[in-house]
C-alpha positions, 0 to 999 in steps of 0.5 A: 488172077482171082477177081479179088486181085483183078479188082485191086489191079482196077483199083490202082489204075482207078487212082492212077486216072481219077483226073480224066473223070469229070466230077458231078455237079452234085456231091456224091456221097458214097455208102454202104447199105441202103438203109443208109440213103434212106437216112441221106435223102431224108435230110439232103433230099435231091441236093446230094447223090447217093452211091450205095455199094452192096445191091439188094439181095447182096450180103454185108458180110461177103460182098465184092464191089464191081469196078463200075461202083468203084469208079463212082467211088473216085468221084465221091466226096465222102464215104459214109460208113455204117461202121462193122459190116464185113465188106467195110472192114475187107474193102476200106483200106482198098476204097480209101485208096481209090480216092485218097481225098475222099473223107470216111465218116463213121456214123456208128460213132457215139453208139454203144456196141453190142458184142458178139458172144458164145452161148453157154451151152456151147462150153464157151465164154468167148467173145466175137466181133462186134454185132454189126446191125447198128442201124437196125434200131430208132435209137441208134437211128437217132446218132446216125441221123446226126452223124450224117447232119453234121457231115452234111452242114459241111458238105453243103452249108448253102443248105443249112437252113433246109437241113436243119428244118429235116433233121428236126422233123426227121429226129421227131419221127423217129421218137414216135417211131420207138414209141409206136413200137415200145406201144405195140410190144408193151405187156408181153409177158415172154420178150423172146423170139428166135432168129436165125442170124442175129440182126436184131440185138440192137432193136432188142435191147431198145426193146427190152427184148431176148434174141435168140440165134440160131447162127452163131458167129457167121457158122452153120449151127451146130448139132449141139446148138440145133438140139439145143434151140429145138428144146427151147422152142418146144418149152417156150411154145415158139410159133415164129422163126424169123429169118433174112431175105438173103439167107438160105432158109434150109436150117431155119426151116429144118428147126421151125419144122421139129418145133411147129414154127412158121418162118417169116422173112425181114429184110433188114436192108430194105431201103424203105428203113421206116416201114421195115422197122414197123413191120418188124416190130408187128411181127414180133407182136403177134409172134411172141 
């Protein structure tokens, strides 16, 4: 029996049981990354419990829930979900059915998508499925913000005095935070940068910046595509390739080595979102 199956056993004797399981005195809301908490504690503070499913340093797109954060699952009353991260779109079906009285709220719902698309110069058109770093950008943060605000005037509405009092702060930080940035990177004359998998397209456009990806559409690059990103960084004198913490740096190291190029890491699923969206930002700015 693969550890898939063998969790989808757990997951049957999971539902089969939930009543035994004492329910917490807070509400338990479950999600998806940690960025996400970061958002649900600015609003709720200590009035809500938040179970984050994929652990730091884990991947988005691969990661296998353990039957200990399943079994929080069958206490949570609402799954917030980031909206088209790989593990949602693998395992939601199976979580819903830990817990079929468990709400899921979509908080990408009201932002505009981003799809993924085939460079030219791999002889193709195609498109890919939707870029799924929404969060990775102070206006989308915005819509997710008031996602998790309506959802939690429903959850908790004794509080809706305190909520209302930090949505208003939080939603006014995070206008400064995209002017501070919109500040540091104003009259940069190129607006390009390289990366190896695209987890900035949304800052980017915030941003009026050009991401340029050296993974395309989850796969190992190419040799046409790494020949390709080599002539471009020698013409555009790049001098950063930025990089994930939970990626192998071998391609992007191989690449940053033909073109002069340092490597620097971002962690987008860092739970300190704040600060990480400003460190991003200051790397750009003396990058670019």
């Amino acid at each position: 029996m693969n550890r898939r199956t063998m969790i989808g056993v757990l997951i049957l004797l999971l539902a089969s049981c939930r009543s035994g399981i004492d329910i917490q005195n807070k509400p338990l809301i479950s999600v998806s990354i940690l960025p996400q908490r970061y958002f649900i504690e600015r609003l709720a503070g200590d009035k809500v419990v938040v179970n984050v499913m994929i652990p730091p340093g884990a991947s988005p797109a691969t990661y296998e829930p353990t039957f200990s954060q399943l079994s929080k699952l069958d206490r949570s009353q609402v799954y917030m979900k980031i909206g088209y991260v790989g593990f949602e779109e693998s395992w939601m079906a199976k979580i819903g059915s830990v817990n079929s009285s468990m709400k899921v709220v979509d908080l990408s719902q009201g932002i505009e998508p981003i799809r993924e698309e085939e460079p030219d110069h791999l002889h193709g058109h195609a498109h890919g499925g939707i870029d799924p770093h929404v969060w990775v950008s102070p206006m989308n943060a915005k819509i997710i913000t008031k996602n998790i605000y309506d959802e939690l005037l429903l959850l908790i509405p004794e509080d809706k005095e305190l909520l209302f009092s930090r949505y208003s702060k939080l939603e006014r930080e995070l206008d400064s935070l995209h002017q501070t940035i919109a500040g540091l990177l104003s009259g940069l004359e190129d607006r390009s940068f390289m990366i190896f998998h695209p987890a900035l397209s949304y800052f980017a456009r915030d941003f009026n910046l050009v991401q340029y990806p050296l993974e395309i559409g989850g796969k190992t690059p190419s040799p046409a595509h790494m020949k390709w990103m080599t002539d471009l960084g020698k013409e555009k004198n790049i001098s950063t390739i930025f990089i994930q913490t939970q990626f192998d740096k071998k391609n992007a190291q191989a690449l940053a080595n033909e073109i002069g190029a340092e490597i620097v890491e971002i962690n987008p699923l860092d739970p300190d979102w704040h600060d990480q969206m400003l460190y991003i930002a200051t790397k750009l700015k003396t990058s670019l």
